[in-house]
Every structure is written in structure tokens, then in C-alpha cells.
C-alpha positions in Angstrom: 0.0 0.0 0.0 1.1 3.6 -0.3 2.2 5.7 2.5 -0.8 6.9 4.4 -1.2 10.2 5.6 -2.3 9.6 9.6 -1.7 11.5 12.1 0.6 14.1 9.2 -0.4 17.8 9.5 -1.7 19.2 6.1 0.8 20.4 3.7 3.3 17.7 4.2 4.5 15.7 2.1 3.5 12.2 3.0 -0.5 14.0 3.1 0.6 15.8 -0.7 0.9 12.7 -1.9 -2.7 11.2 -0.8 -4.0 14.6 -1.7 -2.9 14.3 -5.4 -3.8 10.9 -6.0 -7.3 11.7 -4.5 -8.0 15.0 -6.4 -6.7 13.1 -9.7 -8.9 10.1 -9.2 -11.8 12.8 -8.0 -11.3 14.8 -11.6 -10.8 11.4 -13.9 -14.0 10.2 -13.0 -15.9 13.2 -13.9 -14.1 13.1 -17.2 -14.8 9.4 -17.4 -18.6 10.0 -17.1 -18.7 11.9 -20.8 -15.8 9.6 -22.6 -17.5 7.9 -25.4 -21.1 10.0 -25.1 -20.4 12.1 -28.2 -19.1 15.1 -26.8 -18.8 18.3 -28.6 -15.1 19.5 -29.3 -14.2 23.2 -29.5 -10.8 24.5 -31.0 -8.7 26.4 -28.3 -6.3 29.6 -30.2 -3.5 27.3 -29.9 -5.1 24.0 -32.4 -6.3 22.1 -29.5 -9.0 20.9 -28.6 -11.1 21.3 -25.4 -14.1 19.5 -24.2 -17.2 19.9 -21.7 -15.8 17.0 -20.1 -12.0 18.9 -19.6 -13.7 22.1 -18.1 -16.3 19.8 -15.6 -12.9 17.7 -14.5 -10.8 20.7 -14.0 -13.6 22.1 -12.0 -14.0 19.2 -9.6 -10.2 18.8 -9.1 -10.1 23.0 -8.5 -13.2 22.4 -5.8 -11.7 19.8 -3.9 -8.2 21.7 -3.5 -10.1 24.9 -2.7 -12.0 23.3 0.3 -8.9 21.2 1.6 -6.4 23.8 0.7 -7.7 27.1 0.3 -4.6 29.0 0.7 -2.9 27.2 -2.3 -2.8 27.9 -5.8 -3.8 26.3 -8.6 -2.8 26.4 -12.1 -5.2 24.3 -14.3 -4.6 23.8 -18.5 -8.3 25.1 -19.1 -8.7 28.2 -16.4 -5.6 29.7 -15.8 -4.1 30.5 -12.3 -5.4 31.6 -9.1 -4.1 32.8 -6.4 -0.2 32.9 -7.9 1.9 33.8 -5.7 1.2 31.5 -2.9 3.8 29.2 -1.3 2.5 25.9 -2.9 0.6 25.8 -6.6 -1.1 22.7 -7.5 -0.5 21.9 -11.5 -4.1 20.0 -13.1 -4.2 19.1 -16.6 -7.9 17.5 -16.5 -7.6 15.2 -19.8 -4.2 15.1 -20.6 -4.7 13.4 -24.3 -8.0 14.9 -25.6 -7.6 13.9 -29.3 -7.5 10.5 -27.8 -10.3 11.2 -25.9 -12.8 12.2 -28.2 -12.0 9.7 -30.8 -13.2 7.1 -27.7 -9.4 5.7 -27.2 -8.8 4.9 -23.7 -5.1 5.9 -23.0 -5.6 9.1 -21.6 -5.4 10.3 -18.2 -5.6 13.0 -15.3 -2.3 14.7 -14.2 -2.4 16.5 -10.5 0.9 17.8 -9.0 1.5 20.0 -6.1 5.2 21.9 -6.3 6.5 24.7 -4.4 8.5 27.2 -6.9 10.0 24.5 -9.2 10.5 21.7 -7.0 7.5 19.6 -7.1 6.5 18.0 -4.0 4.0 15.2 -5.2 2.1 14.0 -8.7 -0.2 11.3 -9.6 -1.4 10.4 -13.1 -4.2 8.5 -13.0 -6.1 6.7 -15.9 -9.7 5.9 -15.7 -10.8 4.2 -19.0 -7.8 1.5 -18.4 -7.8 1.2 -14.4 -4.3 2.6 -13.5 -3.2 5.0 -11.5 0.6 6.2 -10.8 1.5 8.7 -8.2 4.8 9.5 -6.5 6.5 12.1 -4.3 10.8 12.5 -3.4 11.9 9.8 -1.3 8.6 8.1 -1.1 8.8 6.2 -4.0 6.6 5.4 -7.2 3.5 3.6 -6.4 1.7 1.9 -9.6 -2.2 0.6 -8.6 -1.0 0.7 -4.2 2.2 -1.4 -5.2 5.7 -0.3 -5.5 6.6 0.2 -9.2 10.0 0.6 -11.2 11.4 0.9 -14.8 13.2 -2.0 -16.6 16.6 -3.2 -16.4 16.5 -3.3 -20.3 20.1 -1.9 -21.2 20.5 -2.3 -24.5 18.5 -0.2 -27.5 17.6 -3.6 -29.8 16.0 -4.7 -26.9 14.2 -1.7 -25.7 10.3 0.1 -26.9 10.9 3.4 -27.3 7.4 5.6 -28.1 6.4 9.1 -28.6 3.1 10.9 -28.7 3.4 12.2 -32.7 6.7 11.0 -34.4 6.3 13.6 -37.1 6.9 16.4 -34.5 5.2 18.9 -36.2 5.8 21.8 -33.5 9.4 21.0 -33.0 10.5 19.4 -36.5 14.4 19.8 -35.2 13.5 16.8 -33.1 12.1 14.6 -36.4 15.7 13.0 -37.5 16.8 12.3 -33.5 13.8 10.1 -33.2 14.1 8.7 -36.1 17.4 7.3 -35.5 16.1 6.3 -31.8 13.6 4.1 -33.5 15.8 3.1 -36.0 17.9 1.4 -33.5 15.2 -0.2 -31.0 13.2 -3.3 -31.0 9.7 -1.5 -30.5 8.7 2.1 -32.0 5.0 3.3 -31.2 3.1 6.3 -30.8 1.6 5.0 -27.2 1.5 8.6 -26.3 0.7 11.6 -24.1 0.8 10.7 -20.4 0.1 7.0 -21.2 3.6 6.7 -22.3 5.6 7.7 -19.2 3.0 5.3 -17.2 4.5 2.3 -19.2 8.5 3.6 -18.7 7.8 4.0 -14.8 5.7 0.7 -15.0 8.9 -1.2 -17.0 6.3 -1.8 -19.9 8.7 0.5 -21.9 12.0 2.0 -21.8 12.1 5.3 -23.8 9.0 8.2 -23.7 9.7 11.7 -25.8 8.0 14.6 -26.7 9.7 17.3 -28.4 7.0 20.0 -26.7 5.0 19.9 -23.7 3.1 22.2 -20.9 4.2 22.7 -17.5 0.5 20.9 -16.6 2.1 17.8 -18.4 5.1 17.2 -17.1 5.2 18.7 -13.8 3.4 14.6 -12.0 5.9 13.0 -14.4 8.7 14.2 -12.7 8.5 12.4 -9.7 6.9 9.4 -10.8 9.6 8.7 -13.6 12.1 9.1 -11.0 10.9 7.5 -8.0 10.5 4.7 -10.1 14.4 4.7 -11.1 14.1 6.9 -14.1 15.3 9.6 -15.5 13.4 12.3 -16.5 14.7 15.8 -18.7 13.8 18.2 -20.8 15.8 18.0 -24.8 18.6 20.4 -23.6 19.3 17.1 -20.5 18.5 19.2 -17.4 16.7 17.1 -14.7 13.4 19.6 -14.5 9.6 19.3 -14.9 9.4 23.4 -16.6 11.6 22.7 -19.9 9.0 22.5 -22.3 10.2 19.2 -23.2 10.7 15.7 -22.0 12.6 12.6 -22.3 11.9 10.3 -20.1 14.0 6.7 -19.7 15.1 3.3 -17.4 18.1 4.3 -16.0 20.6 2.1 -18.0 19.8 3.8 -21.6 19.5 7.2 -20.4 22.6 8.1 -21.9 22.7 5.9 -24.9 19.4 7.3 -25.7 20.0 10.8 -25.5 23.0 10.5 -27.6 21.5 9.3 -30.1 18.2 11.8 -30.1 21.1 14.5 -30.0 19.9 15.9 -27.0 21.8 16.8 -23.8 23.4 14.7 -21.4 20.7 13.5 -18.5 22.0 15.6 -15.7 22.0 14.3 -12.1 
């Protein structure tokens, strides 16, 4: 079982990481109740898309922190931020994978973090169509479905899966010919993407997860739960940090093969 938050006076860690897992579980289900009813998509100013069943999930998650936690902010993918400023800001990306979600595919998810300035203290991603959920927090481990979880021991790239969300990398096309030669070189290449993919490296279902961009709201859970599960986890440029814009996220015994041969920086310690 995961640590449980007894007798722990709100805010710390060990009560950070219950809260996330609960508030992710709380918003996935809401989203859950509209996957595969038809839902209308709208087109956000960026190209993506946004549902009913985003805003109602975002909502929920921003209720529940709001009674427990009322002094916190929270940053959410669909509302913006309130309260900035304040010593803890919890990150919510209600559906992270909405093209997946409206086209009825179940390997989307909920992502909940709580960080304090850049360090984050606690994330969960949690998938309700498929039945898993992945949270994790410094020193206490990564916990996949209440059991310990870690990534491979694969250490070669012919043996290894290696997936990103889009391999054409339209938004970042200086990114096309690194992954290229990644997949070129493993045993596995698919597009098992968005969150879903950094579930199966800290799960040891796969060993290499990239995506050339990313916001804050995505990566800022995968931090922790890549590492606390043995991982390592960068941005392109190879700095250990969860506000790059980027990720690349690996077992530990090809993080350096495999960043050599995307032609992105060294995974820092």
C-alpha cells in the first residue's frame, strides 16, 4: 500500500501525496462520465481541442483543493491560475490526451501535481478508462495501482520500446531525425503517447517516452513518478526539471545511450 497520511499535518509531504492521488482520481472520473457520449469539441487559439468533459474535471479537481487547501494555488490547463503567488501551486491538466479522448481511445489520463516554486513535491497520473493509476513524491517512492513500481533493467537499445506521442513532431520538426534514429535502433517504435507513455517507462512496460514539446501541466506529475520509479526524466537540452518545455523520459541504464542518439543533452544528475 502507499504511505498513508495519519496523524501528518496538512501540507506535508506524505499528506501531498494522498492529496494528489485523490484530487486526480476525484477529476478522472468526472471526465470518465462523458468519454465515449459524443461530446462536442471546440478548437482552443493554440489548435487544441477542449471538451465539456475537460472544463467539468478541471472544475472538480479545483473544488476539492479549494475546500482542503484554500490558501494554495492552482494552475489548471483550461482556467488559468489563481491565487499565484502562494507558497504551494497545484499543476491539473484535466484530460491530458484529448484527441484521444474524443475519438473514444482509452489511453488518456488526469495529471495532479502540487510543487512549491519548481521543486515539485507530489504527482499522480491517473487513468480511468484503463484502471491505472501512478502517483509518486521524493523519497517516497513510485506507487503503480498501491504497489511499488520501477522501470526495466533493459540496457540495450535492440532490446528496448521506445514511443512518442506524434513522431512527425510537427511543432518541434528539429526533433524529427533524433527520433528517427532512436527508433531506427530499438526493438519497438509506437506512438503510445501523451501521459500514457511515461505510465508504461515508470511501469517497465517500456523504456524510452519523448515529446519534443510539452506544458508545465504535463510534465510537472511526471517528474516524480519517472524518478521515484528509477528513471530519469529531462527536458531535450538534458537538465533534470519538470518546466523545460520538453521531456525525455527513460530506465536508468539507456539514459545516456538514448540521449545520444536523439542528439539531446546529457541526462543531468
Amino acid at each position: 500500500m502507499s504511505p498513508s497520511p495519519t496523524a501528518t499535518p496538512p501540507g506535508t509531504t506524505t499528506e501531498l501525496f494522498e492529496a494528489v492521488s485523490e484530487v486526480a482520481r476525484v477529476a478522472g472520473d468526472v471526465a470518465l462520465g462523458h468519454f465515449r457520449r459524443g461530446v462536442e469539441v471546440e478548437w482552443k487559439s493554440d489548435g487544441s481541442p477542449v471538451t465539456v468533459a475537460d472544463r467539468e474535471a478541471e472544475q472538480a479537481a479545483r473544488e476539492w483543493i479549494g475546500r482542503r487547501y484554500p490558501s494554495h494555488a492552482i494552475l489548471g490547463e483550461e482556467q488559468g491560475e489563481t491565487r499565484a503567488g502562494a507558497s504551494h501551486r497545484w499543476i491539473v491538466d484535466p484530460i491530458d490526451g484529448t484527441k484521444t479522448f474524443v475519438r473514444g481511445v482509452p489511453l488518456w489520463g488526469t495529471l495532479v501535481a502540487v510543487a512549491s516554486g519548481e521543486t515539485v513535491i507530489a504527482g499522480a497520473a491517473y487513468f480511468p478508462a484503463v484502471g491505472e493509476m501512478i502517483c509518486a513524491a521524493p523519497g517516497a517512492g513510485c506507487w503503480w495501482n498501491g504497489a511499488r513500481c520501477h522501470v526495466s533493467l533493459v540496457g540495450t537499445l535492440g532490446d528496448a520500446t521506445v514511443l512518442t506521442t506524434d513522431e512527425r513532431f510537427r511543432p518541434t520538426p528539429q526533433y524529427v531525425e533524433g527520433w528517427r534514429r532512436l527508433a531506427g535502433a530499438s526493438m519497438v517504435a509506437r506512438s503510445w503517447g501523451d501521459c500514457y507513455g511515461y505510465l508504461l517507462v515508470a511501469t517497465g512496460r517500456a523504456e524510452v517516452m519523448v515529446d519534443g514539446i510539452v506544458g508545465l501541466w504535463d510534465t510537472a506529475p511526471l517528474l516524480p513518478i519517472i524518478t521515484e520509479a528509477g528513471g530519469r526524466f529531462t527536458d531535450w537540452s538534458g537538465r533534470t526539471t519538470a518546466f523545460g518545455g520538453s521531456a525525455i523520459a527513460t530506465n536508468a541504464l539507456l539514459a545516456d545511450d538514448a540521449r545520444t542518439i536523439l542528439g539531446a543533452g546529457a541526462a543531468s544528475a
